[in-house]
C-alpha positions as a Markdown table, in Angstrom:
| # | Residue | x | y | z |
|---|---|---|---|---|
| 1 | Unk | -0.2 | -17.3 | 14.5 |
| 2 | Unk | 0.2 | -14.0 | 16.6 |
| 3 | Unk | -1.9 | -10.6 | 15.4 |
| 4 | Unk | 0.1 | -7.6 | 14.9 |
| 5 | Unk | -1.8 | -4.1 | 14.6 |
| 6 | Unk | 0.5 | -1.3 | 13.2 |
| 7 | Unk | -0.2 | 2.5 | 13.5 |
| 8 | Unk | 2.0 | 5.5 | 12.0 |
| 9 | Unk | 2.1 | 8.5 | 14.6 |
| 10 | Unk | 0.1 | 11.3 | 14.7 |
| 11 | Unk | 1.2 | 14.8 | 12.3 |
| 12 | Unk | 4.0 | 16.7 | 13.2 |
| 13 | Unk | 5.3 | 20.3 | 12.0 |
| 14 | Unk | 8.1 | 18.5 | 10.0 |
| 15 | Unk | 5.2 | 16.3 | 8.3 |
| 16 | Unk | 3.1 | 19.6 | 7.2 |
| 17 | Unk | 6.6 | 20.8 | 6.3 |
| 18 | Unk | 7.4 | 18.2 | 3.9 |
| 19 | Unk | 10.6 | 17.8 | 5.8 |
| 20 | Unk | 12.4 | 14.2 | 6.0 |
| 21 | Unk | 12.2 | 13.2 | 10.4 |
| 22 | Unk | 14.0 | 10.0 | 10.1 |
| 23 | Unk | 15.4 | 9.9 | 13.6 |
| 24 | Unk | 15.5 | 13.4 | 14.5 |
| 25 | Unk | 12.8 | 13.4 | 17.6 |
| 26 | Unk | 10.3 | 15.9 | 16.4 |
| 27 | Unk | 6.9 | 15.8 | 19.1 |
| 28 | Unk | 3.4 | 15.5 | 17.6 |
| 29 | Unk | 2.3 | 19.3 | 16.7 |
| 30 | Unk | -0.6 | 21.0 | 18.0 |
| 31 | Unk | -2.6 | 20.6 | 15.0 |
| 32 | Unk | -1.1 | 16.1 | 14.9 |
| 33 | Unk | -2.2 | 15.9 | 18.7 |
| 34 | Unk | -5.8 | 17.5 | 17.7 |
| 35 | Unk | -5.9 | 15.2 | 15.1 |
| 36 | Unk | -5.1 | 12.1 | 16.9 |
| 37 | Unk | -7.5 | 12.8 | 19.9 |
| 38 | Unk | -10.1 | 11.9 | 16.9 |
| 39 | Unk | -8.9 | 8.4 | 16.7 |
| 40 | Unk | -10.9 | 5.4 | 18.3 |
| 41 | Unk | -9.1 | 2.2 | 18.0 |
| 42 | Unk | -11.9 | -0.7 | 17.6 |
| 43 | Unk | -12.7 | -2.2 | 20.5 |
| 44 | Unk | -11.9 | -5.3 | 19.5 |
| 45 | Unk | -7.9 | -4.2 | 18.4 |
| 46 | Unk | -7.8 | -2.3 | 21.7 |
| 47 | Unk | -7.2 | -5.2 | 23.6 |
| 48 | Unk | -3.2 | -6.6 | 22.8 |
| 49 | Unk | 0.1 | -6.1 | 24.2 |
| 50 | Unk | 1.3 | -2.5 | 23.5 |
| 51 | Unk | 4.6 | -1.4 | 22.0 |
| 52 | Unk | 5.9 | 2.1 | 20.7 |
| 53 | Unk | 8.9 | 3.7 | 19.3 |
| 54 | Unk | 10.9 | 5.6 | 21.9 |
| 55 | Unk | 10.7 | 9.0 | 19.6 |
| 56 | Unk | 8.5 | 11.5 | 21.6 |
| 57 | Unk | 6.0 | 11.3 | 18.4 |
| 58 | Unk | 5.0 | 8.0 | 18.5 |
| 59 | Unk | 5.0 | 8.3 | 22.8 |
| 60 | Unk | 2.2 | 11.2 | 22.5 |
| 61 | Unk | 0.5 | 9.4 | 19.9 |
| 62 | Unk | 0.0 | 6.2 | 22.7 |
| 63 | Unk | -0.4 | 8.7 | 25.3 |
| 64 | Unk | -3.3 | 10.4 | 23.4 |
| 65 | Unk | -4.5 | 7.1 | 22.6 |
| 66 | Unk | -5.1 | 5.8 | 26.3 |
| 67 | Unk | -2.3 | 3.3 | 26.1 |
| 68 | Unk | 0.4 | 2.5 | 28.2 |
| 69 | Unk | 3.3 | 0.7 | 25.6 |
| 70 | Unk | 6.5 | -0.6 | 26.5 |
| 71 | Unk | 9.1 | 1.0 | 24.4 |
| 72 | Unk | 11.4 | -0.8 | 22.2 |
| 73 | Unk | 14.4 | 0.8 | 19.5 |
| 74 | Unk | 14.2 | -1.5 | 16.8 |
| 75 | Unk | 10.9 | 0.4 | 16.0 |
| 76 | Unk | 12.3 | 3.6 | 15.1 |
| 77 | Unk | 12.0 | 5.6 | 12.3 |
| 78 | Unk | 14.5 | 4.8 | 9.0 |
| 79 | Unk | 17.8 | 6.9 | 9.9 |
| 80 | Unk | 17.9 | 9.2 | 6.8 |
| 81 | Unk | 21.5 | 10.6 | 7.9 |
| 82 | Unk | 22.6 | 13.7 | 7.0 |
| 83 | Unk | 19.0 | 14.5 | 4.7 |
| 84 | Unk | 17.2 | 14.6 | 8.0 |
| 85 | Unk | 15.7 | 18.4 | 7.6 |
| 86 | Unk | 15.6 | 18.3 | 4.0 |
| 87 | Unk | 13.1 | 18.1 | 1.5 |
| 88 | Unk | 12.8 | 15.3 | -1.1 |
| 89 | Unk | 11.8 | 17.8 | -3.7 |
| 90 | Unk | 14.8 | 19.6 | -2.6 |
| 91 | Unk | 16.8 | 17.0 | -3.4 |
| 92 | Unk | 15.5 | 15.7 | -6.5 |
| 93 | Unk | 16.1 | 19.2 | -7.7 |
| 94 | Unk | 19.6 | 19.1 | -6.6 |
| 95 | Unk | 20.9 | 15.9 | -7.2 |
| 96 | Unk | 18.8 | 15.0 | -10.3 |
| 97 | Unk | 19.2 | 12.2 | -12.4 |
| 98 | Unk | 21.7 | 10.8 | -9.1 |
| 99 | Unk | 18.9 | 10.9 | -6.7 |
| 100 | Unk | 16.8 | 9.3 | -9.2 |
| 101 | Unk | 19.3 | 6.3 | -9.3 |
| 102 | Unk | 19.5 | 5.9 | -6.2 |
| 103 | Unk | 15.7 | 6.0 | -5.8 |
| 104 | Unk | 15.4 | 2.7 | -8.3 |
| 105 | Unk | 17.6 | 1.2 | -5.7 |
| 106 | Unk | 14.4 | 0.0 | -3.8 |
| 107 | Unk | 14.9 | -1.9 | -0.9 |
| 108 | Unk | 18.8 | -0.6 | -1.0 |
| 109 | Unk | 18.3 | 3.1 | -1.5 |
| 110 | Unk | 20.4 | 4.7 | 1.3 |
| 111 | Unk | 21.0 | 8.3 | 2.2 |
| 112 | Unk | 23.8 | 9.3 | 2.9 |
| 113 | Unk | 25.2 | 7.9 | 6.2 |
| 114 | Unk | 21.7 | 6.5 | 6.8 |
| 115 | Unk | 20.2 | 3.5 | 6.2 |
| 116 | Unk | 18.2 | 1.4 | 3.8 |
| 117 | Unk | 14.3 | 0.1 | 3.8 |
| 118 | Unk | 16.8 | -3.3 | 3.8 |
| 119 | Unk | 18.7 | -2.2 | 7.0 |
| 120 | Unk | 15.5 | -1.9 | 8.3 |
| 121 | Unk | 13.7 | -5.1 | 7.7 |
| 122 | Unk | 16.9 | -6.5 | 9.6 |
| 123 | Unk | 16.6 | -4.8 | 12.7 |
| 124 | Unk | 12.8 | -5.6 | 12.9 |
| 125 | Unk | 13.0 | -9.7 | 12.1 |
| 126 | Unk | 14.2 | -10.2 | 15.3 |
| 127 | Unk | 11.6 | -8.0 | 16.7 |
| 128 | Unk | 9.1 | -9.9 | 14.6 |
| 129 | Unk | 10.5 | -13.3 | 15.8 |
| 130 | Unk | 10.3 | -12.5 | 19.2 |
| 131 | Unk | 6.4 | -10.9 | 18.7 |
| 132 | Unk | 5.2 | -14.0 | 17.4 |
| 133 | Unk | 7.0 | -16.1 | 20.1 |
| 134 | Unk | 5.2 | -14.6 | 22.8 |
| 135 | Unk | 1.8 | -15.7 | 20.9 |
| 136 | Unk | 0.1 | -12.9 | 22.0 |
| 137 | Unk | -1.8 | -10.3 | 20.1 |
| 138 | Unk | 0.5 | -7.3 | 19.7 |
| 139 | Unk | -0.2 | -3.6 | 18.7 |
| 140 | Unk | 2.6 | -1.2 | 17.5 |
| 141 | Unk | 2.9 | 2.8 | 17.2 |
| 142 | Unk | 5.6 | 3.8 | 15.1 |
| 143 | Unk | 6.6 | 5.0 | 12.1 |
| 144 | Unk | 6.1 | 5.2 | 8.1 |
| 145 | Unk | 9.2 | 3.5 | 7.3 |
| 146 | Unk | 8.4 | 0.7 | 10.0 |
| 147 | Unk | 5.4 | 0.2 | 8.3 |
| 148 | Unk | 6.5 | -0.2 | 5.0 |
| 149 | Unk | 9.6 | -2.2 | 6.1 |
| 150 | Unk | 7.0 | -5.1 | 7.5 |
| 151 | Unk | 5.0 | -4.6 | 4.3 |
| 152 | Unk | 7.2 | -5.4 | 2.0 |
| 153 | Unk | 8.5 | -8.1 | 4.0 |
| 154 | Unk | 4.5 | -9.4 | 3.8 |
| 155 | Unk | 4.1 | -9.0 | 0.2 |
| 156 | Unk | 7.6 | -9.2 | -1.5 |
| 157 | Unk | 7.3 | -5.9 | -2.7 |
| 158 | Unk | 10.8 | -4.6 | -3.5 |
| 159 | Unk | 10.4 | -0.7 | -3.5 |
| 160 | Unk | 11.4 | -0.3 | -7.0 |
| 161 | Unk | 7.9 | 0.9 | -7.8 |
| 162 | Unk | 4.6 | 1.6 | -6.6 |
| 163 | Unk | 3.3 | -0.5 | -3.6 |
| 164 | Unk | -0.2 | -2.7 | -4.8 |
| 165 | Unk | -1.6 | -1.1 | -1.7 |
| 166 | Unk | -1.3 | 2.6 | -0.6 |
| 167 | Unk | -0.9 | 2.8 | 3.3 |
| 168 | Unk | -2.9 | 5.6 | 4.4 |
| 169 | Unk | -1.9 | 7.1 | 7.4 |
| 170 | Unk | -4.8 | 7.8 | 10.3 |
| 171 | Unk | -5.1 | 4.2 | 9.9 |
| 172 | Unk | -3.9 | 0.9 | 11.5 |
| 173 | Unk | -2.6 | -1.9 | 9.7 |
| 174 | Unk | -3.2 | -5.8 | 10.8 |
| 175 | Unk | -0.3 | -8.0 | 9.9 |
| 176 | Unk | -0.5 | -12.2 | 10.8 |
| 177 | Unk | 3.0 | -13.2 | 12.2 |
| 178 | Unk | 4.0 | -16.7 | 11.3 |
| 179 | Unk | 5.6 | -18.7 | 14.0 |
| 180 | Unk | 9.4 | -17.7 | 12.8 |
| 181 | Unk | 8.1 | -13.6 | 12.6 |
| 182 | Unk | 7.4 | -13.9 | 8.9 |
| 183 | Unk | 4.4 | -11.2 | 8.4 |
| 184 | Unk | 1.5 | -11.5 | 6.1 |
| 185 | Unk | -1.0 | -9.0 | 5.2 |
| 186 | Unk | -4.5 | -9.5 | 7.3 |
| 187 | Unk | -6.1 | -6.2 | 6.7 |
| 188 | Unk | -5.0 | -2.8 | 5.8 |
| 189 | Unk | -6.4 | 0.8 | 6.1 |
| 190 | Unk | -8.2 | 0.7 | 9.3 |
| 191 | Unk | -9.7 | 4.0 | 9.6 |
| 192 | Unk | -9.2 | 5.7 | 13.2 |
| 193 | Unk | -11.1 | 8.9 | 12.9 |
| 194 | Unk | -14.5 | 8.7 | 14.5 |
């Protein structure tokens, strides 16, 4: 079984903002890089085969973090489409009691020419299959949606509701990859700030 350790990028002004990123490449603020040059990975997770998201946030996070990762596209953030810029409060107050139906859609809720938590757990099994081929422990900086795509793929979770876990961010999350990519959980929450 192959180790995977998962970390969200650092803040950005869009994250203070409330505003959904998705794809749009927003850099790690000021105030996000401070915060991230406070984070000590473990020893003992330092040492793995690195891997990022191309989008500049998650390249200054591993930057700040000392590490050099390869950079592969099935990592990016969830495409939210044309809500990319937008609040979710905003649209909850907009769209109402639609927004809210499409929000129960769980694993299939899909803005608007973007794509769903599903869409997502697609592009990253192959990812997955090919992490736990190589047999070799594996660490990943990329994004909230990422991260919830692989735990619910871990857990079964569906989206519908609540997760049984909250996945904090300024944390790392450990996953155990089975030999065909299937993830399980291994440990979650592992604090960064020193």
């Amino acid at each position: 079984m192959t180790d995977l350790l998962i970390l969200r990028h650092g803040p950005t002004a869009w994250n203070t903002e409330g505003l959904i990123q998705g794809r749009t490449d927003i850099p790690l603020s000021p105030d996000g890089e401070a915060v991230v040059r406070k984070w000590v990975l473990p020893d003992h997770l330092r040492d793995r085969t690195w891997v990022a998201s191309p989008l500049s946030r998650c390249a200054g996070t591993a930057r700040l973090l000392g590490l050099d990762p390869t950079f592969d596209p099935r990592l990016v953030e969830t495409d939210w489409g044309t809500w990319e810029g937008r609040t979710l409060t905003d649209l909850r107050a907009e769209l109402g009691d639609l927004m809210a139906a499409w929000e129960a859609c769980g694993l299939d809720f899909r803005a608007p020419e973007g794509e769903s938590p599903r869409d997502v757990q697609d592009r990253l099994r192959p990812w997955l299959t090919e992490t736990a081929t190589r047999s070799h422990p594996t660490g990943a900086v990329a994004h909230k949606g990422v991260i919830r795509a692989i735990y619910a793929l871990a857990t079964g979770w569906d989206m519908t509701d609540k997760p049984a876990h909250k996945l904090l961010d300024g944390c790392a999350h450990r996953f155990t990859l089975l030999p065909d990519g299937t993830p399980t959980v291994a440990e979650l929450n592992i604090g960064l700030e020193i």
